[in-house]
C-alpha positions as CSV (number, residue, x, y, z in Angstrom):
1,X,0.0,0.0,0.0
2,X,1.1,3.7,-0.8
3,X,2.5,6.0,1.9
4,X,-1.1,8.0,1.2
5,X,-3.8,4.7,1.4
6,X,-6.2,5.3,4.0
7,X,-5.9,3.5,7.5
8,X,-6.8,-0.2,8.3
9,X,-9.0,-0.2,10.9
10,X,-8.4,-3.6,11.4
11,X,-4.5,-3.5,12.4
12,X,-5.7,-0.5,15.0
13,X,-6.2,-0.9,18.6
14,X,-9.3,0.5,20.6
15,X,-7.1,3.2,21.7
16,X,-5.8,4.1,18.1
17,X,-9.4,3.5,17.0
18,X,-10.5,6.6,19.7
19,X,-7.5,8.6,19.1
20,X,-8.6,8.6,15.1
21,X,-12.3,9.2,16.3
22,X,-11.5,11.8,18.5
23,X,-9.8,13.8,16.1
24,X,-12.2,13.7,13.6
25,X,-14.5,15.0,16.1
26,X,-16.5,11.9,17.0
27,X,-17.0,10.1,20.7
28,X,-14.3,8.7,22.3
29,X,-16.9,5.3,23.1
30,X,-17.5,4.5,19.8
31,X,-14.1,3.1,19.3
32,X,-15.1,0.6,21.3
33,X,-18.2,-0.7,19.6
34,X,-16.1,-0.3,16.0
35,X,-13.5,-2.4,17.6
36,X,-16.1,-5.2,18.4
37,X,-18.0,-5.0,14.9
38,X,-14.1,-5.3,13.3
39,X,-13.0,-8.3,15.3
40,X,-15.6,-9.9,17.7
41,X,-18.2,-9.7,14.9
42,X,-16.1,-10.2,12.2
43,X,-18.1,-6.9,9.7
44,X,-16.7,-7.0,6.2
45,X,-18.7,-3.9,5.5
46,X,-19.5,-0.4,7.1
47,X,-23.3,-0.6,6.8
48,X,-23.1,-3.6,8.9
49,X,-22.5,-1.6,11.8
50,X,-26.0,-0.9,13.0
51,X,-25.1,0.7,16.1
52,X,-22.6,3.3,14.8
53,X,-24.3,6.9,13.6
54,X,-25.1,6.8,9.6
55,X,-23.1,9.7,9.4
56,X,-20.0,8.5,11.2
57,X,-20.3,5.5,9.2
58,X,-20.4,7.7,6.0
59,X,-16.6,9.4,7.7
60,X,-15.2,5.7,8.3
61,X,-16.5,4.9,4.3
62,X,-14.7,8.3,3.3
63,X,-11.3,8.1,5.5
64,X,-10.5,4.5,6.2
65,X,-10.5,1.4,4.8
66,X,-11.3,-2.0,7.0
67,X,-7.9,-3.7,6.0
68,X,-6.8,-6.9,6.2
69,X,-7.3,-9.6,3.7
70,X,-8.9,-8.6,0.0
71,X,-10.2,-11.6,-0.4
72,X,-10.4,-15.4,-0.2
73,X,-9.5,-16.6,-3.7
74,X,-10.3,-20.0,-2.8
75,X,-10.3,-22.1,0.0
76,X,-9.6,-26.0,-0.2
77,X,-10.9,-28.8,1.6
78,X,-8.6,-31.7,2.6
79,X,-9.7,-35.7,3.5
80,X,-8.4,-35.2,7.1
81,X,-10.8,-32.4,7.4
82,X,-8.4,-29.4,6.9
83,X,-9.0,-26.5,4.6
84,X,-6.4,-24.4,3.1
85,X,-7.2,-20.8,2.1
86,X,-5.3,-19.1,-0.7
87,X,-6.1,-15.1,-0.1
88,X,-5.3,-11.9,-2.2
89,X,-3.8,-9.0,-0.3
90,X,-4.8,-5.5,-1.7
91,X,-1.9,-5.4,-3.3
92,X,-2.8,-8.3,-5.8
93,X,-0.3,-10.6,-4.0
94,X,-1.5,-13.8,-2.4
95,X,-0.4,-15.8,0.5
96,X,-2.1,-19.2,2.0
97,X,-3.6,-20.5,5.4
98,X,-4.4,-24.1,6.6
99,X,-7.0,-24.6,9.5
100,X,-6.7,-28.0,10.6
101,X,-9.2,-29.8,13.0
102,X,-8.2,-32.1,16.3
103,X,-11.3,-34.6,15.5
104,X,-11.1,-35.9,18.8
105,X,-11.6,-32.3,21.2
106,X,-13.7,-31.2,18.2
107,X,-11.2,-28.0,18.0
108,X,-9.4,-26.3,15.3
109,X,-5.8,-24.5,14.8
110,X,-5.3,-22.2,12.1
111,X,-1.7,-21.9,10.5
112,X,-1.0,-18.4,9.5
113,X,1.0,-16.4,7.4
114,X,3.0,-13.4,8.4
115,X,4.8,-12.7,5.2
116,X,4.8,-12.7,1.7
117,X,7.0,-15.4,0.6
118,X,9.7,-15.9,3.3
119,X,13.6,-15.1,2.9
120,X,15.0,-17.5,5.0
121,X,15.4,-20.2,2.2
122,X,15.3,-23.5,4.5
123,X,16.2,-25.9,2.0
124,X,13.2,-28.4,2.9
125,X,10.6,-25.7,2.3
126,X,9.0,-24.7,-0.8
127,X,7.6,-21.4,0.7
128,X,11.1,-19.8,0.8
129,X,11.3,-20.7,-3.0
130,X,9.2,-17.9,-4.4
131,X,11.9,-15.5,-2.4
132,X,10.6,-12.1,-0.4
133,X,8.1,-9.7,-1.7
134,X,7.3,-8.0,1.5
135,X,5.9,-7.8,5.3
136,X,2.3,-8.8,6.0
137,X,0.5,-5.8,7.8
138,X,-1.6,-6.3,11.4
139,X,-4.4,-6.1,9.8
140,X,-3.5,-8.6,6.8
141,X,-2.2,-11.4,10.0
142,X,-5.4,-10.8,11.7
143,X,-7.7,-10.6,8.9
144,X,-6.3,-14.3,8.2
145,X,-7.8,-15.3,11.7
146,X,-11.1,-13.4,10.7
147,X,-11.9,-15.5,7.3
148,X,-11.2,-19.1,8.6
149,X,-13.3,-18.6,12.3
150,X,-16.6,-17.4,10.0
151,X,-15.4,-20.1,7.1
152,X,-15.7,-22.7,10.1
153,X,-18.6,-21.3,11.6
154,X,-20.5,-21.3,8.7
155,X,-19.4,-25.0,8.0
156,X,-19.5,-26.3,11.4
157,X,-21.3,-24.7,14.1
158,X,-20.5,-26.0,17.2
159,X,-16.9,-26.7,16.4
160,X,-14.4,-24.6,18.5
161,X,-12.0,-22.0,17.0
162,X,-9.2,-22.3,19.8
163,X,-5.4,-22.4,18.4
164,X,-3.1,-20.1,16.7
165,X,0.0,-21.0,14.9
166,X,2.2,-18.5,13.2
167,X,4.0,-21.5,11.1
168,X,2.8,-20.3,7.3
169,X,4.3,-18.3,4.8
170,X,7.4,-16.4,6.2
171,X,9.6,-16.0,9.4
172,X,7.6,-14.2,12.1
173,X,10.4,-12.5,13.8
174,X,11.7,-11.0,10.8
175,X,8.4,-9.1,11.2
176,X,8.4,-8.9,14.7
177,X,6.7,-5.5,15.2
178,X,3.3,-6.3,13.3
179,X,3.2,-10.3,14.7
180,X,3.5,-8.9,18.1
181,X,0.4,-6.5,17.3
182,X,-1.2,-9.0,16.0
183,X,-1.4,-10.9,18.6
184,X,-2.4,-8.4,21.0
185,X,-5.1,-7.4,18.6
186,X,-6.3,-10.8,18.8
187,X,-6.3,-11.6,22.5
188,X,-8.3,-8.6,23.4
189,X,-11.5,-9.4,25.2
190,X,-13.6,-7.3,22.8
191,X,-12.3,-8.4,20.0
192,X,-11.6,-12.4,19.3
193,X,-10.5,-13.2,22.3
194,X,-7.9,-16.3,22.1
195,X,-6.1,-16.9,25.1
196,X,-2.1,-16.2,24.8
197,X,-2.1,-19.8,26.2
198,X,-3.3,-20.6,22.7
199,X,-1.1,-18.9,20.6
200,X,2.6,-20.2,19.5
201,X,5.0,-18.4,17.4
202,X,7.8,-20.2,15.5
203,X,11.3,-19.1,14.4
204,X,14.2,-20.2,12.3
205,X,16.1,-18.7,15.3
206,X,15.9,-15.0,14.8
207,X,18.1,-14.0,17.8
208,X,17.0,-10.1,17.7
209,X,13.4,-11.1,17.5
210,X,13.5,-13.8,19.9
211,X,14.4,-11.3,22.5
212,X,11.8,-8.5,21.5
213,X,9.1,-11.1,21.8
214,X,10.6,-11.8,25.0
215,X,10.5,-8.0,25.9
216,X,6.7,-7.6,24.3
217,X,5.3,-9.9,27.3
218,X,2.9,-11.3,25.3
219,X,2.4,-14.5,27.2
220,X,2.1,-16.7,24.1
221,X,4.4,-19.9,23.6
222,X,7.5,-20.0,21.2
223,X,8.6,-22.7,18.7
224,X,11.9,-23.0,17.3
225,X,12.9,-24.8,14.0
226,X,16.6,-26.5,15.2
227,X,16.1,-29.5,12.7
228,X,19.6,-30.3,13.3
229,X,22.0,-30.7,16.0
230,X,25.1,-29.7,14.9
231,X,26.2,-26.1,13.7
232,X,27.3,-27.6,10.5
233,X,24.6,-29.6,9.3
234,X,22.2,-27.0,10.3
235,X,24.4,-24.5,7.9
236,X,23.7,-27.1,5.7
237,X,19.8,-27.1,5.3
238,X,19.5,-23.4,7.1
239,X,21.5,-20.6,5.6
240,X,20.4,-18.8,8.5
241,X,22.4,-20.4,11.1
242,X,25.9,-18.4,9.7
243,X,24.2,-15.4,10.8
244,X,23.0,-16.8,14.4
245,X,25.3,-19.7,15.2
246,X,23.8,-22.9,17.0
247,X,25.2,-21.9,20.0
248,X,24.3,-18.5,20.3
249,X,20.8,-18.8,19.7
250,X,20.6,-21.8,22.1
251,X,22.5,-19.4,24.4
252,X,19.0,-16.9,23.3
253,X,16.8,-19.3,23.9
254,X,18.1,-20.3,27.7
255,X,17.0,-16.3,28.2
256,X,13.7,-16.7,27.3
257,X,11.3,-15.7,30.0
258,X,8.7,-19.0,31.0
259,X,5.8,-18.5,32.1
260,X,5.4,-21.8,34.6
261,X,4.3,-25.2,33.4
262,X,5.7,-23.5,29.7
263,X,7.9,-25.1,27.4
264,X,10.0,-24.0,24.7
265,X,9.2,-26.3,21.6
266,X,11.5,-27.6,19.2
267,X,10.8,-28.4,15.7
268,X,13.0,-31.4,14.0
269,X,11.8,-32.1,10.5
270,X,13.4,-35.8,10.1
271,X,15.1,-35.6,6.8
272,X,15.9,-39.2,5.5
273,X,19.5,-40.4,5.9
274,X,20.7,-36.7,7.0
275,X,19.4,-36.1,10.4
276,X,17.3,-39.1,11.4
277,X,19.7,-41.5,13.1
278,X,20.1,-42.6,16.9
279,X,23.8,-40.6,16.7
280,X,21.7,-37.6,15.8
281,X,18.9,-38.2,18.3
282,X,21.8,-38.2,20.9
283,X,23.5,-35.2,20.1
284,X,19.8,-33.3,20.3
285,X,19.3,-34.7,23.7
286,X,23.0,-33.2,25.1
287,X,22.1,-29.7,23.2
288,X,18.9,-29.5,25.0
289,X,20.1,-31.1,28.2
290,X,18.4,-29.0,31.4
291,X,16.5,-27.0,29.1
292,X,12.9,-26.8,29.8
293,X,12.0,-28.4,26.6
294,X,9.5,-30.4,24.1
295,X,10.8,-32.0,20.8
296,X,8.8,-31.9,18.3
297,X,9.0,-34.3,15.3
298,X,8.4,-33.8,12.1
299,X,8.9,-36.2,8.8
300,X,9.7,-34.7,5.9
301,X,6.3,-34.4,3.7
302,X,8.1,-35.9,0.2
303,X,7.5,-33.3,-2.5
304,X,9.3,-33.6,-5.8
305,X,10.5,-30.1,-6.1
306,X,12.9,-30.5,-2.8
307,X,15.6,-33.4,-2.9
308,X,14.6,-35.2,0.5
309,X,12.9,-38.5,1.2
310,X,10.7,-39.5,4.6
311,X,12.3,-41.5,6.9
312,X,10.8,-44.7,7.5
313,X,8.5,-45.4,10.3
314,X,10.8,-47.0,12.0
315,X,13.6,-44.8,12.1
316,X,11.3,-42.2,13.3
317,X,10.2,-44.3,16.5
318,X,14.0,-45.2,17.0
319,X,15.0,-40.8,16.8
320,X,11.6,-40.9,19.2
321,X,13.1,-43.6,21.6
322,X,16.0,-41.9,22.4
323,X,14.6,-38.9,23.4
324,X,12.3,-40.7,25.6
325,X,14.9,-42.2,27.1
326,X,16.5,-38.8,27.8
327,X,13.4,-38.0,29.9
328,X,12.2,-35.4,27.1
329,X,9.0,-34.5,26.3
330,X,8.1,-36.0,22.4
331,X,5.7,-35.9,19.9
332,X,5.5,-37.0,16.7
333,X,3.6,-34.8,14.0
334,X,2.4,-36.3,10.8
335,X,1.3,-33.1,9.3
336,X,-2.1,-32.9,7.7
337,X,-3.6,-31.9,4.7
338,X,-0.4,-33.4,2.4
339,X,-3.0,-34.2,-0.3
340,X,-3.4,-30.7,-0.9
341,X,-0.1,-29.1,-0.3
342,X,-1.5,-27.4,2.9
343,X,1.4,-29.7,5.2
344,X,4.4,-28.1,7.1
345,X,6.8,-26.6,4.6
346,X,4.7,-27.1,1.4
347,X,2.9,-23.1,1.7
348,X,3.9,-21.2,-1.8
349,X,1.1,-20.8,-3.3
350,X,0.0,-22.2,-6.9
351,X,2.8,-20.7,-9.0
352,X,5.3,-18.3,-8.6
353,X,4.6,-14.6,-8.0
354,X,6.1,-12.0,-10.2
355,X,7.9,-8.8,-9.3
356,X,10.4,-10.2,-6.6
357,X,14.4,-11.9,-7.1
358,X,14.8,-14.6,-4.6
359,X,15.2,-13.0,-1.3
360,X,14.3,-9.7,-1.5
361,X,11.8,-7.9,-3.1
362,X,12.8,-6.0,-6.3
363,X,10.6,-3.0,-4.9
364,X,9.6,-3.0,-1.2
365,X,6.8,-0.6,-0.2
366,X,8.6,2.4,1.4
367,X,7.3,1.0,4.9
368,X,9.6,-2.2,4.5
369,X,12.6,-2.1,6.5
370,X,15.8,-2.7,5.0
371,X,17.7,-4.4,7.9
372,X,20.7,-6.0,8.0
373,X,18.7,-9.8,8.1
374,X,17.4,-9.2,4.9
375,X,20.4,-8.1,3.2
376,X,22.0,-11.2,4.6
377,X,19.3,-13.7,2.9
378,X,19.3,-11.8,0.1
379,X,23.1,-12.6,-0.3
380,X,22.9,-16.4,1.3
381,X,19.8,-17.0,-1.0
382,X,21.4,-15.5,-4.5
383,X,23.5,-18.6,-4.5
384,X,20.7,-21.3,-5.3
385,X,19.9,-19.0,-7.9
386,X,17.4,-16.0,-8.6
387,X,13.8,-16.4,-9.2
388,X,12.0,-17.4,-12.9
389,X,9.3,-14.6,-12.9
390,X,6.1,-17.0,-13.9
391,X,2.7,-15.8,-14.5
392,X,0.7,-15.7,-11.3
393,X,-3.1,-17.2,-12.0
């Protein structure tokens, strides 16, 4: 969006909301009752807003947009019961969503999004494949959250909207600022609600933005992608880790405020023949040794664009074993909707988008920062090669 577009009411707080009001010359209370019709009630039009005066719905129509998502291209239903959205922003790009049901609590989690493409380039991901465009906006993350709870509600009533992951498109904590708003937006009582308890962010291992979420005091639980437990094999598969060695951001993570009966969890995506033996399940037990800790692993979901098998089975139970034996916490996550490329790592959209080399956008919006992270996956991605600008259905 230009420097000049209206405001999205939807990335604004109730006291941003009243501040805006106020100077326009309107009450101060009705920020509160705008905030509810955005985000409790979930208003995807102005007139909807019965309560609010025709005429200071006439200002909003004038001076402000309602932000967040343009619209759902599509959304696509999976056999385990998951759905993955693909949505347009308002700037024509498009980024995608999976909400995924737990059949037996009869609750759902929704993956979402926080940036357009993602520049960290893991080399068992397609999203990072497409390169950078840009940062999502508050109101774009949040919006996200708004489409899939009515999607479900229209679809199945009594189901329960209940978890948030920020695992889709992008890193989170390259985007620290508007996921941390986001969240805050979306905890507030008049708004949707979800507990903080509910909410986990993951990271590659962002160092600086591990310790801002730290410093935001948002309460909500933090994930880390480690998927290998040495600082060379993690080099390897995760051009990120020369920037924030191993131990340094293990070092990070040790800092990381708890609240009690919390866990930091750790993502392993079990990569056949690379990371997946005893040996390695070892060395990820003495790395996480008296941390307060939860492994969570993940098989690679087989996709012919990335050169990586699945583990078998058994292999998996053995990695599992170990860590058992170690007196961790583990789980094993056999992500869903693979049938319709809605599993961990498989977010890019149906085709490439055009207008961006891999790892940076070819022209940011002025409001983009320019910081030294980027740069550095701009550089570290330019070796695999730059992006083939396709035509974008």
């Amino acid at each position: 969006m230009t420097a000049n577009a209206p405001p999205p009411l939807r990335g604004m707080t109730p006291e941003e909301l009243a501040e805006l009001l106020a100077a326009a010359g309107y009450e101060r209370f009705r920020a509160k009752q705008l905030f509810h019709w955005l985000h409790a009630r979930g208003a995807r039009s102005f007139e909807e807003m019965a309560n609010l005066p025709a005429k200071l719905r006439g200002w909003l129509a004038e001076h402000t947009r309602l932000g967040g998502v343009e619209e759902a291209v599509r959304s696509v239903p999976s056999g385990d019961g998951s759905t993955k959205f693909l949505f347009r922003l308002a700037d024509g790009r498009k980024i995608e969503s999976v909400l995924m049901p737990d059949t037996k609590r009869n609750y759902y989690t929704l993956c979402l999004s926080s940036q357009v493409g993602c520049a960290v380039d893991c080399k068992f991901c397609l999203t990072g494949a497409n390169g950078f465009f840009r940062h999502m906006s508050a109101d774009e993350i949040v919006d996200q959250v708004l489409f899939a709870r009515r999607h479900l509600k229209e679809r199945e009533p009594d189901a329960i909207f209940r978890n948030l992951v920020y695992m889709g498109m992008g890193e989170p904590l390259l985007n620290t600022e508007a996921v941390v708003k986001s969240i805050r937006l979306l905890t507030n009582h008049d708004g949707v609600d979800l507990s903080p308890r509910r909410i986990t962010v993951s990271t590659s291992g962002i160092i600086p933005g591990i310790r801002e979420l730290a410093a935001a005091d948002t309460s909500v639980n933090l994930a880390v992608s480690l998927n290998a437990p040495t600082q060379a094999m993690r080099e390897a598969i995760m051009p990120i880790t020369r920037k924030y060695p191993l131990e340094e951001l293990l070092a990070a993570l040790r800092e990381f405020p708890l609240r009690p009966g919390r866990r930091i969890t750790y993502e392993y995506v079990l990569l056949k023949g690379l990371n997946d033996s005893e040996a390695h399940a070892r060395q990820v037990a003495e790395l996480l040794r008296g941390m307060r800790a939860k492994v969570n692993l993940i098989p690679f979901n087989t996709n012919p664009a990335l050169p990586f098998e699945r583990p078998d089975t058994s292999a998996v139970d053995r990695f599992a074993a170990v860590l058992l034996d170690e007196f961790f916490t583990v789980s094993v996550r056999w992500s869903k909707a693979q049938d319709i490329s809605g599993a961990c790592g498989n977010l890019a959209t149906d085709s490439r988008q055009r207008g961006g080399a891999k790892g940076v956008d070819a022209a940011p919006p002025a409001a983009a920062p320019t910081d030294d992270d980027l740069a550095f996956f701009a550089v570290a991605a330019a070796a695999a090669g730059s992006n083939e600008e396709e035509e974008d259905d």
